[in-house]
C-alpha positions in Angstrom: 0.0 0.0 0.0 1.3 3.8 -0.7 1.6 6.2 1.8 -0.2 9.4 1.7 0.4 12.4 0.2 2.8 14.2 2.4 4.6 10.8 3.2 5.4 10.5 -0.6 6.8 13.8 -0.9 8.9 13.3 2.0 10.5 10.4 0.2 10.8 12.4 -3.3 12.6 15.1 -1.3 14.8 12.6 0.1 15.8 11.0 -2.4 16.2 14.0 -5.1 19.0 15.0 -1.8 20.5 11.9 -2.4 21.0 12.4 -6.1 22.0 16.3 -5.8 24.6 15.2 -2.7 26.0 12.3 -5.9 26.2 15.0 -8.9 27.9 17.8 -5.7 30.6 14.8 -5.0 31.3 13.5 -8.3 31.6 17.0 -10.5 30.7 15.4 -13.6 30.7 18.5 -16.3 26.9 19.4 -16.9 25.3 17.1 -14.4 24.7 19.9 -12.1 22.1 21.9 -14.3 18.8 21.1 -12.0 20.8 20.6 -8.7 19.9 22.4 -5.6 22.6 24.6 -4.1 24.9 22.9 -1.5 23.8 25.0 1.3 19.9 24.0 0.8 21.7 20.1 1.3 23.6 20.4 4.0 22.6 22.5 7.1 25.4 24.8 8.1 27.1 25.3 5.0 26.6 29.1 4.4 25.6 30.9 0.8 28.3 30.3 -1.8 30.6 28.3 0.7 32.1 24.8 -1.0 31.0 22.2 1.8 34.0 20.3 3.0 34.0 16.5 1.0 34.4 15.0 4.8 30.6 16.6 5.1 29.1 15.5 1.4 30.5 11.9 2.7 28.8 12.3 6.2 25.3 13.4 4.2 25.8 10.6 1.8 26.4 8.0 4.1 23.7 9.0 6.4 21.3 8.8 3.8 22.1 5.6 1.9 19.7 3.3 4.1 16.7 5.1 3.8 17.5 6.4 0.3 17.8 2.5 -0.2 14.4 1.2 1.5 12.8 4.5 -0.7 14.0 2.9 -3.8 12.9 -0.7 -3.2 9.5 0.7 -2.1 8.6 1.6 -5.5 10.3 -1.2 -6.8 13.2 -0.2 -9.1 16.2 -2.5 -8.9 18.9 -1.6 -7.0 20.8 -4.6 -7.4 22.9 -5.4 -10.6 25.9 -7.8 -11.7 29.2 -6.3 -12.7 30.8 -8.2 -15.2 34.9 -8.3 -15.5 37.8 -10.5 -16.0 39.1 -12.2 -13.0 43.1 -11.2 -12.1 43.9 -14.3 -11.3 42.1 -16.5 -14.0 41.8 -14.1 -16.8 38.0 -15.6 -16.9 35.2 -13.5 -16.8 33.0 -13.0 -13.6 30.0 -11.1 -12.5 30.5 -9.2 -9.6 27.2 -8.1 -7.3 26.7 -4.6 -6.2 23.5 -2.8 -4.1 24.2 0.4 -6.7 23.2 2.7 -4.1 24.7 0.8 -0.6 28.0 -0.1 -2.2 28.3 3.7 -3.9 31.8 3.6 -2.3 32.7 0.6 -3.8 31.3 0.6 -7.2 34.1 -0.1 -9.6 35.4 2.6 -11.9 37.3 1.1 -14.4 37.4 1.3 -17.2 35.1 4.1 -17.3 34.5 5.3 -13.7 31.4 7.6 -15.3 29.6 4.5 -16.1 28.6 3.9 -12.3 27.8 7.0 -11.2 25.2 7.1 -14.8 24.0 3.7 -13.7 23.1 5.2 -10.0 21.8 8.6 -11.5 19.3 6.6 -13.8 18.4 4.5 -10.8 17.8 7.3 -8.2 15.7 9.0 -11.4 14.1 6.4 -12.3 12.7 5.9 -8.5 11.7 9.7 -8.6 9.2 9.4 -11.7 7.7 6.4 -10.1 7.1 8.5 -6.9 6.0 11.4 -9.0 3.1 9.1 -10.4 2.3 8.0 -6.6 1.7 11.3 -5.6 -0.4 12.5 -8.4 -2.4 9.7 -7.4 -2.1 10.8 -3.4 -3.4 14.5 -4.6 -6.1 13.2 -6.3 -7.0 11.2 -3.2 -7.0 13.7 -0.9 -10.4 15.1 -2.6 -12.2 11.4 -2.8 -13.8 11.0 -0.3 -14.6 7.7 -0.5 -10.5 7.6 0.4 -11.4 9.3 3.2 -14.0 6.9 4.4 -11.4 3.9 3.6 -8.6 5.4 6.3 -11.5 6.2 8.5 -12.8 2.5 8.3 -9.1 1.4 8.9 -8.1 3.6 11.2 -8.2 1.4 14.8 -5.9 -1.2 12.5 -3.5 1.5 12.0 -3.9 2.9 15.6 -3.0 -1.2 17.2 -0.3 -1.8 14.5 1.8 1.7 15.3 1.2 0.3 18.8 3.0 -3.1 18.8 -0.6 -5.2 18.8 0.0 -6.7 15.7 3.0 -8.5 16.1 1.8 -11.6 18.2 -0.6 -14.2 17.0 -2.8 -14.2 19.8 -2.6 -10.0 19.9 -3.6 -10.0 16.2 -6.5 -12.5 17.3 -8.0 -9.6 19.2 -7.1 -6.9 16.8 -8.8 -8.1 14.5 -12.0 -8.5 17.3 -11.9 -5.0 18.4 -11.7 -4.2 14.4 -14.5 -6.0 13.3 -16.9 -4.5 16.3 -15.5 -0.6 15.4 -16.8 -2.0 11.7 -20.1 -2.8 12.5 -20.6 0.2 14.7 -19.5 2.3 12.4 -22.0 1.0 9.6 -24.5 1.3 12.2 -23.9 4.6 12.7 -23.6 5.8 9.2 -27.2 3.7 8.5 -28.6 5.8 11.5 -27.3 9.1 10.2 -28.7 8.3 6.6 -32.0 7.5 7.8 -31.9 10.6 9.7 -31.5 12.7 6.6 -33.9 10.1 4.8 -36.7 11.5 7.0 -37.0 8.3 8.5 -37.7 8.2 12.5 -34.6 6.6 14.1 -35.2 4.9 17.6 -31.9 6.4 19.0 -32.5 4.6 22.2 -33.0 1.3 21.6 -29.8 2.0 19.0 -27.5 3.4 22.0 -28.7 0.5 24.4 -27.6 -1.7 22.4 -24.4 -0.6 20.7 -23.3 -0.1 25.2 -24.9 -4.2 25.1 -22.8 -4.9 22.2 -19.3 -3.6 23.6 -19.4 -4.9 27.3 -21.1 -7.8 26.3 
C-alpha cells in the first residue's frame, strides 16, 4: 500500500537530496544543471561556501539506508551484476553490487562515469515512479470515498503503530476489536442516513444496544 500524500513527498525530497549530494561529489561537467545549491543540502554550510568532502560523505552515508528502503519501495532494482575478467584466471565473472549501498565501492574502471550514470538513472528512475504516486495521493485527498477507507481502517493503524500486531494471539484480538468498530461504524452511518432520509430513528434502543454490544 502507498503512503499518503505528504509521506510520498517526504520520500521524493529525500531521495532527489540523495541524487543532488552524488552530482555535488562526483563534479561530472553538466550534471549539475537542475541541482539544488549545497547550502539547501547540508545544514550549516553558508551561501556560496564549498562544503568540506568530509561533510558530502557524512550526508551521503547517512542517507544511503533510507534512500535504499525509498528505492525498493517503489520497486526499481537496486541490485545489478558487474561483469569483468578475473586477475587471477583471466576468466570473466560477474560481480554483485547494491548500486546505491555499495556507492563507495562501485568499480570505476574502465570508465568510472559509467557507475555513477548507472546510480543517477536509478535514483531518477525511482523519482518518476514516486511522482506518479503522488499525483495519485493529490487526487485522493479530494475522494472521499478515500477518506471513508482510512476512517474504516483507522483502529488497525492505531493497534499496528502500537505493537498489537505482532503476536498471534494480539492479532486474534485486533482483528475482534476491528471488526466490532466496523459494524458500529456502519451502524452509525445507516442511523445518520435515515436521519436525513426522514425516516424516524429509535436512538434509544440503537445506544442501548451498541453499550450491550461492547461490554457484552
Amino acid at each position: 500500500m502507498w503512503p499518503g500524500y505528504l509521506a510520498v513527498k517526504r520520500k521524493i525530497a529525500g531521495i532527489t537530496r540523495f541524487r543532488d549530494l552524488i552530482i555535488y561529489r562526483e563534479q561530472w561537467a553538466g550534471a549539475d544543471i537542475d541541482v539544488a545549491p549545497i547550502h539547501q543540502l547540508i545544514p550549516g554550510i553558508k551561501v556560496g561556501e564549498q562544503a568540506p568532502a568530509q561533510i558530502v560523505d557524512r550526508e551521503i552515508k547517512r542517507a544511503q539506508r533510507p534512500v535504499h528502503n525509498d528505492v525498493n519501495f517503489a520497486q526499481v532494482p537496486t541490485r545489478f551484476n558487474y561483469r569483468h575478467r578475473d586477475f587471477d584466471s583471466g576468466k570473466f565473472v560477474e560481480t554483485p553490487y547494491e548500486i546505491i549501498l555499495d556507492y563507495y565501492r562501485l568499480p570505476r574502471n574502465p570508465n568510472p562515469k559509467n557507475s555513477y550514470d548507472a546510480l543517477i538513472n536509478t535514483l531518477e528512475e525511482a523519482i518518476g515512479t514516486y511522482q506518479v504516486a503522488l499525483r495519485r495521493a493529490k487526487r485522493d485527498l479530494y475522494n472521499p470515498i478515500s477518506w471513508i477507507a482510512k476512517l474504516i481502517r483507522l483502529p488497525i493503524t492505531i493497534m499496528e503503530r502500537a505493537g498489537f500486531g505482532e503476536h498471534e494471539k494480539t492479532q486474534e484480538l485486533m482483528l475482534g476489536g476491528y471488526v466490532r468498530f466496523v459494524k458500529i461504524a456502519m451502524g452509525v452511518i445507516l442511523a445518520f442516513a435515515a436521519l436525513i432520509l426522514g425516516v424516524k430513528v429509535p436512538w434509544g434502543e440503537i445506544v442501548n444496544g451498541v453499550i450491550q454490544y461492547i461490554f457484552k
